[in-house]
N, C-alpha and C positions, 0 to 999 in steps of 0.2 A: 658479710655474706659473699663478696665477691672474692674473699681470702679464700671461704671454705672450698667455694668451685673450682679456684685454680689450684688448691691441694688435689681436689677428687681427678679433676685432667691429670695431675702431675701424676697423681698415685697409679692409675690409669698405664699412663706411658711405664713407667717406671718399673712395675710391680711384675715381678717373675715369671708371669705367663697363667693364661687363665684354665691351662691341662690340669685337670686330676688325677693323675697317671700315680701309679701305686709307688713308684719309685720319687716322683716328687713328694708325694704325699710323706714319705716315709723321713726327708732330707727336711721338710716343714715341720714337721710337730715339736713341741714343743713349750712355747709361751702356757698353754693350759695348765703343763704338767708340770711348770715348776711352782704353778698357784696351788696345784693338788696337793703339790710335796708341803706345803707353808699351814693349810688347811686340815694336813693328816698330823698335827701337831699335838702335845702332849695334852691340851687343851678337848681336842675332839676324841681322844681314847680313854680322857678319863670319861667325861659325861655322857660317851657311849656304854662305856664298861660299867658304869655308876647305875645308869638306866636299865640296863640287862642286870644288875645284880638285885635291882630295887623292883623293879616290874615285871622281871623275868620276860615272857614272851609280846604282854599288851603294848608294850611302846616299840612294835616293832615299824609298827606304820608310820611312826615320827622320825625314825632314821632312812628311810625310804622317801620319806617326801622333804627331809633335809639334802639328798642328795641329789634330788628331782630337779627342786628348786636354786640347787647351786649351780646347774648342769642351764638352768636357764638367765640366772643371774648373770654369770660370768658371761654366756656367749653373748647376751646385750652390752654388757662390758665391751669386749671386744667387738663388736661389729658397733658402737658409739665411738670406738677409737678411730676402728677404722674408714669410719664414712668421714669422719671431723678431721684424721692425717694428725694429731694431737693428742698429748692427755687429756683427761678429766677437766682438771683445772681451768686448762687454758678453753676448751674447749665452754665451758660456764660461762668463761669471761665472755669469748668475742659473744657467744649467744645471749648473757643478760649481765653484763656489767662486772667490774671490780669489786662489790659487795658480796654479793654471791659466791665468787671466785673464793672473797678471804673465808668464806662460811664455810665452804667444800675445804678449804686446806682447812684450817683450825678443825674441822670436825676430823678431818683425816686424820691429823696428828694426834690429838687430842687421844683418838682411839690407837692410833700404833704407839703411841708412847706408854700407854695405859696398861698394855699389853707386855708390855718389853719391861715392866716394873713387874711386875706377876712372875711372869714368866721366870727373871733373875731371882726371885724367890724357890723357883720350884727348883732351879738348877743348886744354888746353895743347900735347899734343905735334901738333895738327894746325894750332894758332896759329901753333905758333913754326915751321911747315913751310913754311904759304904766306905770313909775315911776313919770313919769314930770322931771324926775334929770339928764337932757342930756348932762354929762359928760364924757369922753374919761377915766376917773378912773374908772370905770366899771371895764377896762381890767384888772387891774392888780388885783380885787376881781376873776374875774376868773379867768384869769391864777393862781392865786394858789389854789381855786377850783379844778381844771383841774389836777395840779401835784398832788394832794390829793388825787383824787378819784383814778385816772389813775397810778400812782407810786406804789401807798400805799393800792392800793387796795379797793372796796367798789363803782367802779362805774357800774360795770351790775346791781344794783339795779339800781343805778337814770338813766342810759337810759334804762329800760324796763319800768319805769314807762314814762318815757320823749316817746318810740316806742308807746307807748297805746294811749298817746291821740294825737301823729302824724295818727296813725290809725282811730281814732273817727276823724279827719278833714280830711284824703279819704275820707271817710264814708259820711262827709257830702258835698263833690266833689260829689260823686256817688248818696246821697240823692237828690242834687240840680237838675242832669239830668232830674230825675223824672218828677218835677217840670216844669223846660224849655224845655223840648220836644223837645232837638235839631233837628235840620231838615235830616233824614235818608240818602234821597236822595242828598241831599248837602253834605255828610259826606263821602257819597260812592264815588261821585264826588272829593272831595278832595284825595281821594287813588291814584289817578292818578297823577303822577309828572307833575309838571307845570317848566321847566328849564328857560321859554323864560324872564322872568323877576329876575334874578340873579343880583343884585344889590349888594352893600358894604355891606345896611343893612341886606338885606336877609343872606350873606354869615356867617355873624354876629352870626345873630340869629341860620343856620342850625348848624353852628360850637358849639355854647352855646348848643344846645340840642342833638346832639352827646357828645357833652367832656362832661354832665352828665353823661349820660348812659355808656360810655368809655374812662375812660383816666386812668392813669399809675397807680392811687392808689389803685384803684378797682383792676386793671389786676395784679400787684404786689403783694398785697393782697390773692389775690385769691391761690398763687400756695403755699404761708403758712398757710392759713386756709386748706386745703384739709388733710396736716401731722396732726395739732394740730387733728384732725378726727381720722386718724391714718388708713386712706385707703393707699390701695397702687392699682396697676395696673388691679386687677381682679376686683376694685370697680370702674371701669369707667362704666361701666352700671350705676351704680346709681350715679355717680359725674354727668352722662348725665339729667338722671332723675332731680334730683335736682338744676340741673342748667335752665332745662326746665321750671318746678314749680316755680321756683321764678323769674326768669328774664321774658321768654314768659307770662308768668300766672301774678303773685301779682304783679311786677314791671311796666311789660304792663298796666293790670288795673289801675294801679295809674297814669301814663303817661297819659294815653288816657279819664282816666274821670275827668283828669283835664282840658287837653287840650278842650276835648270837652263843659266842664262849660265856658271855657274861649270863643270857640265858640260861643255858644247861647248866654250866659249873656252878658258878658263883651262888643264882638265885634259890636252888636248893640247897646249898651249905648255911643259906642264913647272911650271905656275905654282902653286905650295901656300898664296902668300898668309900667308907668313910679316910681312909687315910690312901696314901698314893700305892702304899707296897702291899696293901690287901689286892690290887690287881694280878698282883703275879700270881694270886691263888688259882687267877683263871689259869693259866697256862702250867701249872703242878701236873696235872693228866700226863703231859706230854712233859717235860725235862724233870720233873722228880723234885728232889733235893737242889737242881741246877737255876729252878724258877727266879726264885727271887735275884739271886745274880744276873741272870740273865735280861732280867727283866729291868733292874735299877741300869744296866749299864744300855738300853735301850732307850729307855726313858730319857735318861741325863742327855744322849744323843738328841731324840727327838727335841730338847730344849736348845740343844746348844745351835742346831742346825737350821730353828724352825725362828729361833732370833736376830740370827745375822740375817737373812733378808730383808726384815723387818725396820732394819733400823739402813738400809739403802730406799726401800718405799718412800721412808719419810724425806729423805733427801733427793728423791722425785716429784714427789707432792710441793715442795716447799720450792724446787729449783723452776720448778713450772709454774709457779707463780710470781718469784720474784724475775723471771728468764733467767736465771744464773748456770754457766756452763757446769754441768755435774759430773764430768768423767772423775776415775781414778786419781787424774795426775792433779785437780782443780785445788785450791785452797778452801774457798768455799763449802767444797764439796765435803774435805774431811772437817771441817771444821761445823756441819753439821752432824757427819757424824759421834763427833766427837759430844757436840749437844745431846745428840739423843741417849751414848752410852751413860753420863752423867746423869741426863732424869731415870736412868733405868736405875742408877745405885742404890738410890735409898728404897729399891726392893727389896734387898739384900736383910733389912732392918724391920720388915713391916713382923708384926704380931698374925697369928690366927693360922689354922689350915690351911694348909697348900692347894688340899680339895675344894676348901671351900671360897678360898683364894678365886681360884681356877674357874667355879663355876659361876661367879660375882660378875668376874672380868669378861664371861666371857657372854654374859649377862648384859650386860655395860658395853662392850661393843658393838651389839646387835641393834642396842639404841639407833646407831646413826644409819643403818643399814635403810630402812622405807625412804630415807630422801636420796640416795644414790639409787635407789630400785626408780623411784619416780621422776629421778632425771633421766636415765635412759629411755625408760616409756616413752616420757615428753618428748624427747628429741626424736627418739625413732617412730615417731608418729608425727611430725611436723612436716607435711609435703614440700616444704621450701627449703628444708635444711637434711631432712634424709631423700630426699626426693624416689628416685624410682627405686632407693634402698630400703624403703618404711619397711615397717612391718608387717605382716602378714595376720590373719586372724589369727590360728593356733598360737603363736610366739605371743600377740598380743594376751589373748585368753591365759596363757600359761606366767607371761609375766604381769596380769594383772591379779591373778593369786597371789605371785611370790607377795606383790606388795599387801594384798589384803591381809595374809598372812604377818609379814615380819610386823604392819602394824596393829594387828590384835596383840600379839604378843607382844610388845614392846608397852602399849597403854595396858596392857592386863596386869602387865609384871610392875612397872610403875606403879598402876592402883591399889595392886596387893601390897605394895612396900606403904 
């Protein structure tokens, strides 16, 4: 305890001034918005797109309160980071021991590794689609891609240019609205929860469009991006800010003007988006003949670019627990990464749909998400360890949802299996 108080002094002195000024504000942002970029991943466009072609307007309120609830997840994320001056991990430890500590990493891994096997599958089967050369060796050209960029450095070039035209296919989600003129009133109509038909699939589906928007790697993620910043406790105003602008703001937009193409277009054509390149039907209105192109070479981006982060997570998780120094230059460091590209290979090999792949994984990562929602609670409500930082009602109230939520859906979806 007496570590955590002399981080919170340190953080205190240290921490870049406690102004809000629009110009700081603007020079801060950040840490949220590269969780958003990781989150708006090929994973949350299908089982938005899936859900608007499947339900048409009634599951609009499940994309609305997935990004409600991320927008309160994450910001406990990061204000647990920043009261503790620590990740996660370490963070468990000093507060309840070594066992715990190894539960949070193994769980953490366990789900970003889980992920980055899936994931190498969707990138393979969308190679070998617009190649003609639909082979499972794909993977092992990326995986050492992967360790390349990501080990050795030089890959924030290719996902920012891979983030640009993930951007230009929003853009033209958001162009197609235009076009189809979703129905308002049917839309406002869908805000309202409909429970009376909770089925295996529905439960499927809420669970895939929550574990987008919140599962462990985002939330674990989030409490080492806030350091690499280098805010400490006086910058939860702006961790707030930031976390508001990118999850409520750009992440919502993306969620909801997909969902809603998938509304208009998709769910009157009959289209459920059983395979990954029925999605580009939604966007036909708007590029014609240019959709599906358009669309596979978006996709393949949003994989390639939504996976290298992923497998850095893991070698924060892992490095904060063992202390091991994680920069670029460390051996360690690539030599984790190098761990995680190899369990991702034999993605590359698995049987079955990509959709349905996608919506399993994403089903299965959401598993571990209620005990990272109910460590932050805990902590942010301990007057000795968050002290004059606890919680407040609202934050409590809102994050005492997310948790009652991810765990109905987690035991719903287990019992239905």
């Amino acid at each position: 305890m007496a570590d955590v108080k002399a981080d919170l002094k340190e953080d205190q002195k240290t921490s870049p001034g406690k102004g809000m000024s629009f110009k700081r504000i603007l020079s801060a942002l950040g840490p949220a918005w590269i969780i958003s970029a990781v989150a708006a991943g090929p994973g949350t466009t299908l089982s938005v797109a899936k859900a608007g072609g499947t339900y048409g307007y009634d599951f609009l309120w499940v994309v609305v309160l997935s990004v409600v609830l991320a927008f309160v997840c994450q910001y406990m994320a990061a204000k647990t980071a920043l009261i503790g001056g620590r990740g996660i991990v370490s963070i468990v430890q000093d507060k309840w021991g070594s066992l715990p500590a190894w539960f949070v990493t193994l769980d953490a891994l366990a789900v970003i590794w889980l992920c980055n096997v899936v994931l190498l599958k969707i990138l393979v089967a969308v190679t070998g689609y617009v190649s003609g050369l639909a082979v499972p060796w794909w993977g092992i050209v990326f995986t050492v891609a992967f360790y390349v960029l990501v080990a050795h450095g030089g890959y924030r070039i290719v996902e920012m240019l891979c983030k640009i035209i993930v951007s230009l296919l929003v853009g033209c989600f958001i162009g197609t609205l235009f076009i189809a003129k979703p129905d308002l009133g049917m839309a406002l109509g869908g805000l309202w929860p409909d429970l009376s038909h909770l089925g295996k699939a529905e439960i499927l589906m809420m669970t895939a469009i929550m574990g987008g928007s919140i599962h462990v790697t985002i939330l674990s993620m989030q409490t080492y991006t806030v350091h690499e910043k280098g805010w400490g406790v006086a910058d939860l105003g702006t961790a707030r800010l930031d976390t508001a602008l990118s999850l409520l703001g750009a992440f919502g937009l993306y969620c909801t003007a997909i969902y809603l193409t998938g509304a208009c277009v998709l769910h009157p054509a009959g289209i459920h988006v059983n395979t990954l390149f029925e999605m580009a039907d939604a966007i036909t209105p708007l590029l014609g003949t240019y959709a599906h192109g358009f669309f596979c070479l978006g996709i393949w981006c949003a994989v390639f670019s939504t996976i290298m982060p992923t497998f850095i997570a893991a070698a924060y998780v892992l490095g904060d627990k063992m202390n091991w120094d994680m920069r670029p230059q460390s051996r360690r460091y690539r030599l984790t990464i190098l761990a995680g590209c190899l369990i991702a290979l034999p993605g590359a090999f698995l049987s079955g749909r990509p959709v349905n792949l996608l919506l399993i994984m994403l089903a299965l990562s959401f598993l571990g998400t209620p005990l990272f929602v109910g460590i932050f609670l805990w902590l942010l409500n301990d007057k000795r360890w968050a002290r004059q930082y606890r919680n407040g009602p609202v934050l409590n109230i809102a994050g005492g949802c997310a948790l009652l939520v991810t765990l109905f859906l987690g035991i719903k979806w287990v019992w239905g299996i």
